[in-house]
N, C-alpha and C positions, 0 to 999 in steps of 0.2 A: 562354883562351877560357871563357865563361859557358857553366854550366850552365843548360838549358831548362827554365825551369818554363812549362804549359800551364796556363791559366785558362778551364775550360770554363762559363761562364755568362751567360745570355742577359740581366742586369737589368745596364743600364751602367753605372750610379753606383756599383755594388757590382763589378762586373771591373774599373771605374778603382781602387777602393781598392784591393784585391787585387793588382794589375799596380802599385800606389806599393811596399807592405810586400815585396812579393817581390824587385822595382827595389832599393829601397833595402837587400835580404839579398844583391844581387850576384848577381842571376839574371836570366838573358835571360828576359823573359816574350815569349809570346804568345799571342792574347785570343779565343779561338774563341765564337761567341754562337747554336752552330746546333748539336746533336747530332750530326746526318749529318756534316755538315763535321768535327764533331771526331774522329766515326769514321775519317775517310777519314785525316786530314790524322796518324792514330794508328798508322796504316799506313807511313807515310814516316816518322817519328822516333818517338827514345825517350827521350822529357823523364826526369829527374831527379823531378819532383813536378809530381801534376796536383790542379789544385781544383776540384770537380768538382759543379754544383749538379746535383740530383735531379729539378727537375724544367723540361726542356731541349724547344725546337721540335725535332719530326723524328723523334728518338731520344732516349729518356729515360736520363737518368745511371742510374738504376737500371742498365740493359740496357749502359751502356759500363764500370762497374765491373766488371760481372759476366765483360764482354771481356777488359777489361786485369787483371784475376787468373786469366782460364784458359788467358792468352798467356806462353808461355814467355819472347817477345822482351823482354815488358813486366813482367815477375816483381819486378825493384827498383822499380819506382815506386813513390814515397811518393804515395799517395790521399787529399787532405782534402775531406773533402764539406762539401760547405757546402749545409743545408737547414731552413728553416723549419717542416719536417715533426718534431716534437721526437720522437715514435713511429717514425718512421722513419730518426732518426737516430740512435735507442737500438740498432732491428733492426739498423743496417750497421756497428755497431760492429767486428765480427768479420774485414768485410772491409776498412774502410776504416783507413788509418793515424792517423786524428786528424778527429773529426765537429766541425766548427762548427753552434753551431742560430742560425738568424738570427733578427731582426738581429743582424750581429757588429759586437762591442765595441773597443775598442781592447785589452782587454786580450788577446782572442780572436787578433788579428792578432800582437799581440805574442809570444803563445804559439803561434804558429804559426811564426814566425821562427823562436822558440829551436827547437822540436820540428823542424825542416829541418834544420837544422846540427848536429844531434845524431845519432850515431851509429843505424842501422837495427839 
């Protein structure tokens, strides 16, 4: 069985790339594009790795980072933000396992592959 990665981002062209590199690291993805939804839906499972863009309809990534590190259930999730904020991608260093600043590169995608399969 695939492990779950979650792709919390509302821009499509950019959760289809995300949802190919993860596909192709042998991860069941699934594509949330709503904040609220991704709260709720964070409640019923506990993905493996979530990508998490910053700033989300509903509920902002901001506010769902700060969920899934004060949840015990959600403690192992690897967190990649992904955000065109380059300032606020410095400030979430602390919390998040690995900051993309957008646009992401290929080479971004590919170091997000390796950094998943790599030991926590």
């Amino acid at each position: 069985m695939k492990e779950l990665a979650l792709i919390i981002e509302d821009d499509e062209d950019l959760s289809e790339i995300f949802g190919q590199a993860l596909s192709a690291a042998d991860y069941e993805i699934e594509i949330i594009r709503d904040g609220a939804i991704a709260q709720n839906r964070l409640k019923e499972v506990v993905p493996v790795v979530v990508v998490l863009d910053m700033h989300l309809p509903h509920v902002s990534g901001n506010i769902l980072l700060k969920q899934i590190r004060a949840d015990e259930r959600l403690a192992k999730i690897r967190v990649v933000v992904a955000t065109a904020d380059a300032q606020m991608g410095e400030n979430l260093r602390g919390d998040a396992d690995l900051v993309l600043i957008k646009p992401i590169t290929f080479i971004q995608l590919r170091d997000l592959t390796f950094r998943l399969h790599s030991p926590k």
